[in-house]
C-alpha positions as CSV (number, residue, x, y, z in Angstrom):
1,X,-6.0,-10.7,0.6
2,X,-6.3,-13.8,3.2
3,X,-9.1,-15.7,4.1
4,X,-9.6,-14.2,7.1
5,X,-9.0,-9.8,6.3
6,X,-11.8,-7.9,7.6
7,X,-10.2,-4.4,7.6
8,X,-10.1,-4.2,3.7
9,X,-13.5,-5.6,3.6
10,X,-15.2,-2.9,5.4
11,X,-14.9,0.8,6.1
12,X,-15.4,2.6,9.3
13,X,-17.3,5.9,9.5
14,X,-17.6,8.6,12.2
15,X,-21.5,8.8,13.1
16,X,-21.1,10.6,16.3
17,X,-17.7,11.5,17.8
18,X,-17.5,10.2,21.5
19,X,-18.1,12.6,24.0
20,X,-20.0,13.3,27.0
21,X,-23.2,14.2,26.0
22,X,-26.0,16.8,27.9
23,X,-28.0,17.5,24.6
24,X,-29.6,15.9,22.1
25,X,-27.5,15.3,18.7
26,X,-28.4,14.6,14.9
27,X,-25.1,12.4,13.6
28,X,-23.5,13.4,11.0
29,X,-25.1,11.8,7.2
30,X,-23.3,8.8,5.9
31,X,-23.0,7.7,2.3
32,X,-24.3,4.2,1.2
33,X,-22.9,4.5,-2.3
34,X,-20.5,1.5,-3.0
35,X,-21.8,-0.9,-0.2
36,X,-24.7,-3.3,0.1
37,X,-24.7,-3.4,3.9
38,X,-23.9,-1.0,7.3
39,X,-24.2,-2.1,10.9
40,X,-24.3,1.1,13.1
41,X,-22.0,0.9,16.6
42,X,-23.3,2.2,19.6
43,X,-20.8,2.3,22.5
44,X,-21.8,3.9,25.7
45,X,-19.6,4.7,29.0
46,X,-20.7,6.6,32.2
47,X,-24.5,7.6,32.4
48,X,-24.9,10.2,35.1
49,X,-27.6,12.1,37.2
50,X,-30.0,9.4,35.9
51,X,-29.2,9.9,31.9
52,X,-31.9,8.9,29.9
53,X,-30.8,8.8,26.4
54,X,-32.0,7.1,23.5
55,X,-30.9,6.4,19.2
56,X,-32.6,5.9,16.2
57,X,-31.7,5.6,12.8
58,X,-33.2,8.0,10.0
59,X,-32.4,7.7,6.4
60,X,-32.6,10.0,3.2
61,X,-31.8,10.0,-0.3
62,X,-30.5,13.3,0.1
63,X,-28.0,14.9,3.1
64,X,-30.4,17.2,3.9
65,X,-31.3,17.9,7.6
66,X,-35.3,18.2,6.6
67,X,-35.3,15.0,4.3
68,X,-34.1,12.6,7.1
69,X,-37.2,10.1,8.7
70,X,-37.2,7.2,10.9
71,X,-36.2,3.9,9.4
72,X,-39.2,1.8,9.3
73,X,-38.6,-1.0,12.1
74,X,-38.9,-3.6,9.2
75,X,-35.8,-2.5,7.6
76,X,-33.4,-2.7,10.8
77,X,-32.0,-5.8,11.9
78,X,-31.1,-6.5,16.2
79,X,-32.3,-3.8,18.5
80,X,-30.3,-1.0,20.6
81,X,-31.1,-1.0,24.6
82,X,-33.2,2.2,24.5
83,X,-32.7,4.0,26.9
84,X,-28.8,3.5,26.7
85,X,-26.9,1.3,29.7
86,X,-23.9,2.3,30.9
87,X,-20.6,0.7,29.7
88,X,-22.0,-1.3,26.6
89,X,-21.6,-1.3,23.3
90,X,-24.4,-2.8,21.2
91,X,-25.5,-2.4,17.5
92,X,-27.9,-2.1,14.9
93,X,-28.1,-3.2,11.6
94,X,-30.0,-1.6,8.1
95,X,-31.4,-3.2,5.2
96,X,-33.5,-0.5,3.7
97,X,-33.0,1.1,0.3
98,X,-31.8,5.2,1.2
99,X,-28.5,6.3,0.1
100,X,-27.9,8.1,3.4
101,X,-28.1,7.0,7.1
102,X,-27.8,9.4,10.3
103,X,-28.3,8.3,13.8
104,X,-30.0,9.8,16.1
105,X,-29.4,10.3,19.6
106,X,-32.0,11.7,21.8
107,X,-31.4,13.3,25.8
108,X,-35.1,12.3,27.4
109,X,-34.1,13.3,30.8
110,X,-31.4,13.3,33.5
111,X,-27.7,15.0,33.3
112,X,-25.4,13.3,30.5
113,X,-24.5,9.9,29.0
114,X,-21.0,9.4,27.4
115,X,-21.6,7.7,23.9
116,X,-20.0,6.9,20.9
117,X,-21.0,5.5,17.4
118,X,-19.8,4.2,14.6
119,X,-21.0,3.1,11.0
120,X,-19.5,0.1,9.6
121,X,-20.2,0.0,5.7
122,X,-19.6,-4.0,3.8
123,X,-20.1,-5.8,1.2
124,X,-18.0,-3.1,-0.8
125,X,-18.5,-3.1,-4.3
126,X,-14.8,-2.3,-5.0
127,X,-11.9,-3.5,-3.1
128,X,-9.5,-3.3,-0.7
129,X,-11.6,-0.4,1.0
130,X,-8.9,2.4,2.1
């Protein structure tokens, strides 16, 4: 590998398929195992009829739905523009201690945002990550 390869570095994880969204959604869990770090993606496009949405991480050490909580503020690193702008893309990283991650995105008022995420997992403790 060269000095400068990211892709087999790093792995790329589906939290919450793009989509224009008029509800709220619970992202789908994520598995830590084999990585020491994750940065989640946030990317946004149109907000309409005044979308107010907003994300949060929550973390387990199972996958769940009940076992999932907030991540304490001390264990996430940059911030997310809650509520969401339109046309950004922003993210958020974690340095807690959970083996799963799930973000959170919550419709507080107004008609739909379209939204994305993404979790980047690094510092892989085997590699080239397929």
């Amino acid at each position: 590998m060269t000095m400068r390869d990211l892709v087999h570095n790093i792995k790329a994880v589906n939290a919450v398929a793009a989509a224009t969204r008029s509800a709220s959604v619970d992202g789908d869990a994520v598995d830590l195992l084999g990585f020491d770090s994750v940065a989640l993606v946030v990317t946004t496009g149109a907000v309409t009829g005044a979308g107010n949405m907003t994300v949060k991480l929550q973390e387990s050490d199972t996958t769940t739905a009940g076992d999932f909580t907030d991540v304490d503020p001390a264990h996430l690193q940059g911030a997310i523009a809650n509520p969401l702008v339109a046309s950004t893309t922003t993210k958020l990283g974690y340095r807690g201690f959970k083996r799963y991650l799930r973000a959170v995105l919550t419709l507080n008022s107004g008609t739909s945002v379209t939204v994305g995420a993404v979790f980047l997992l690094g510092n892989a403790a085997e590699r080239p990550v397929a």
